[in-house]
N, C-alpha and C positions, 0 to 999 in steps of 0.2 A: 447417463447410462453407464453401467460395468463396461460396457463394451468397447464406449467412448474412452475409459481408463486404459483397457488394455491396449487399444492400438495408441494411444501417448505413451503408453513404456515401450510397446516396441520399435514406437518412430526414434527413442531417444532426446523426446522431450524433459529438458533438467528442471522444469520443477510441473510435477498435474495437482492442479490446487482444485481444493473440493472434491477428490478423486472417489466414487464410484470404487466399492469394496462389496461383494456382495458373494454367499455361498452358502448351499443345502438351507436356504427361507433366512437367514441372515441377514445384514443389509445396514450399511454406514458409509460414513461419509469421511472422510481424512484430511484433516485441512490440506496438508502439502504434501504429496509424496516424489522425493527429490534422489536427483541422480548422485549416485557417488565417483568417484575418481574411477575406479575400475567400471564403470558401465552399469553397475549394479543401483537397484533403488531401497532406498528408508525411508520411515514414517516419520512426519514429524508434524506435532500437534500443537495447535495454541490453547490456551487456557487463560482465565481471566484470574482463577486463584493464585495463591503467592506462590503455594506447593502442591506439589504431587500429592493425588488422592488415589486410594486404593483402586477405586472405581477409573478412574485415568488408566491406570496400570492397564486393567483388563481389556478395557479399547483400543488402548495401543496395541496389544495381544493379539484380538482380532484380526487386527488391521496388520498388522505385520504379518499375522501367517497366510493372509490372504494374498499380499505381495511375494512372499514366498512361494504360494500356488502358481501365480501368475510369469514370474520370473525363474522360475525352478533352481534354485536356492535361498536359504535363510539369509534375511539380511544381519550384520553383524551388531545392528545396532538400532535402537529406535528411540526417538527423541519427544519429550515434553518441553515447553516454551512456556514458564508460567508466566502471569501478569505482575500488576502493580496493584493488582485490588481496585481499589476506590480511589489511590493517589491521581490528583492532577500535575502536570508541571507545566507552570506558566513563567512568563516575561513579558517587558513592556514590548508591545506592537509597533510596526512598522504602517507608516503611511503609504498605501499603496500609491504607484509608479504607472500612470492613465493619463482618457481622454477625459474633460472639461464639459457639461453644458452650460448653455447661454454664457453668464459673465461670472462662471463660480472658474476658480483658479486653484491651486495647490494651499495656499492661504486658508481655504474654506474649505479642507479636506481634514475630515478625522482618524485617528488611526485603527487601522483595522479592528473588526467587532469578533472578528472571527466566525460567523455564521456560518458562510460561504464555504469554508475551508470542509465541512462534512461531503462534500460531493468528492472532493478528489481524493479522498480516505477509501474510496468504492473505485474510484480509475476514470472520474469523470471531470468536470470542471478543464480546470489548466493543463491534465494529465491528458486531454483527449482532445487537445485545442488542432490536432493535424485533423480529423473528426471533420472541423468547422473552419477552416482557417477564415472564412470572414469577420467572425468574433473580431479580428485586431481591427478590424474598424471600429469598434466599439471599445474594446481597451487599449488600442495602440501598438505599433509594429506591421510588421508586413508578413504576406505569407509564409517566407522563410524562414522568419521566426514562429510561428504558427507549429511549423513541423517538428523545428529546433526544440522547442520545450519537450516537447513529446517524446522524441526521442531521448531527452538528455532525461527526462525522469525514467526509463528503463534503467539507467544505472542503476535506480534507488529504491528498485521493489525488485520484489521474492515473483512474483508470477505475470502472466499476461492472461487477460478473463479470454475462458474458452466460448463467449457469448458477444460481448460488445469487440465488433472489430472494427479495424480503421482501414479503406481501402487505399488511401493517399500513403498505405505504407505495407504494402502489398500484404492488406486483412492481418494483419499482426492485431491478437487483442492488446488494447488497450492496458496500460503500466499501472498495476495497482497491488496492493499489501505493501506498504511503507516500510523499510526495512532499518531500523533508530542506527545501526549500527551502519550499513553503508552510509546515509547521511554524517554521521559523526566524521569517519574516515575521509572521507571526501571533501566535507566541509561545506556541502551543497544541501540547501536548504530545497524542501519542494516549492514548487510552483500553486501560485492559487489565482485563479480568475474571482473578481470582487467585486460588486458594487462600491464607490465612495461616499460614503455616508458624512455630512456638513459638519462642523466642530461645532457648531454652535446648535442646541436643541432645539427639534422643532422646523429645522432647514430643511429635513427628508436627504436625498441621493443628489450630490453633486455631481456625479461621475461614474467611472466605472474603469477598472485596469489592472495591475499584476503586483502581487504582494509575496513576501515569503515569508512563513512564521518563523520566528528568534529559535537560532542554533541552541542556545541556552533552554531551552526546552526537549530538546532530543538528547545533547550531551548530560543534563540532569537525571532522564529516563534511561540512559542506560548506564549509567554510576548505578542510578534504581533496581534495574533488573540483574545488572553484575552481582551485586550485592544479597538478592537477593537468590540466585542460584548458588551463591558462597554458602549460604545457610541453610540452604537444603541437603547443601556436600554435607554439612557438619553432624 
């Protein structure tokens, strides 16, 4: 709801993701509207094209003078986040770090397929393992660690979802929009809860436990995106 937006800007929430923009039959949605140093908030939007489209312009437009209504000054500035297109960037997989059934062992473990990894892209999986902490019975560790991921993945995203929250962390939503650029900086890779799928075809699921997708994946994508914001200055 609008309304939900405005009391996050006026608690001083630094980032309301999916924010509620709405006036005179109007009506949108803003991917992230985030705090600036002076107290003040801006619009900033993601997009899957490479560049700025005319049609981009004008939503950011909306969307900005609407936080203007709400805030009672123009923000000084408002941001587009274009994509990579259709680009992927890959690297060779890490064998996930788990529990064992029956007499399958690390030997008989393949390395990640990647399927899994789509849930904690939404703030679920590994990102919300404080959520569940009995999971480590099934991938391995202790509660501590349970909470430990979870919070350590806050570092590494842009928002907490105003819907899934965690009460083992006093309702804080759950850590999700992946941020390529903290990851780089920091050198921490996200967290993924995984099934262990067998090396050998035809085995099915050995196991189950804790994986990280290859850094060289995130440091390629934002060379990607650097690169391609250079070309849109030009």
């Amino acid at each position: 709801m609008a309304s939900a937006t405005v009391a996050a800007m006026a608690s001083g929430a630094d980032v309301v993701y999916q924010a509620v923009l709405a006036h005179d039959g109007w009506r949108g949605f803003a991917d992230f509207v985030e705090r600036q140093a002076d107290g003040s908030y801006e619009v900033v939007d993601t997009k899957l094209a490479r560049h700025a489209r005319p049609a981009h312009v004008l939503q950011l437009s909306f969307y900005t003078e609407q936080v203007a209504r709400i805030q009672g000054r123009m923000p000084e500035a408002m941001h587009v986040v274009a994509g990579t297109g259709e680009r992927w960037f890959t690297a060779p997989a890490a064998v996930p770090d788990g529990l064992y059934l029956g007499g399958f062992g690390p030997d008989d473990a393949n390395a990640d397929i990647g399927d899994s990894a789509i849930t904690e892209t939404v703030g679920l999986g590994g990102f919300a393992m404080a959520g569940a902490p009995a999971i480590v019975q099934l991938v391995g560790g202790d509660v501590g660690d349970a909470l430990g991921w979870t919070e350590l993945m806050y570092e590494l995203t842009l928002a907490e979802h105003p819907t899934w929250t965690l009460p083992a962390l006093g309702f804080r939503g759950v850590p999700f929009g992946i941020d390529v650029l903290r990851v780089v900086r920091t050198g921490v890779a996200p967290i993924i809860n995984t099934g262990i799928a067998g090396r050998v075809a035809g085995t099915g699921q050995v196991g189950a436990g804790l994986v990280r997708p290859p850094l060289e994946c995130f440091t390629a994508a934002l060379a990607a995106l650097a690169e391609s914001a250079g070309a849109g200055q030009r």
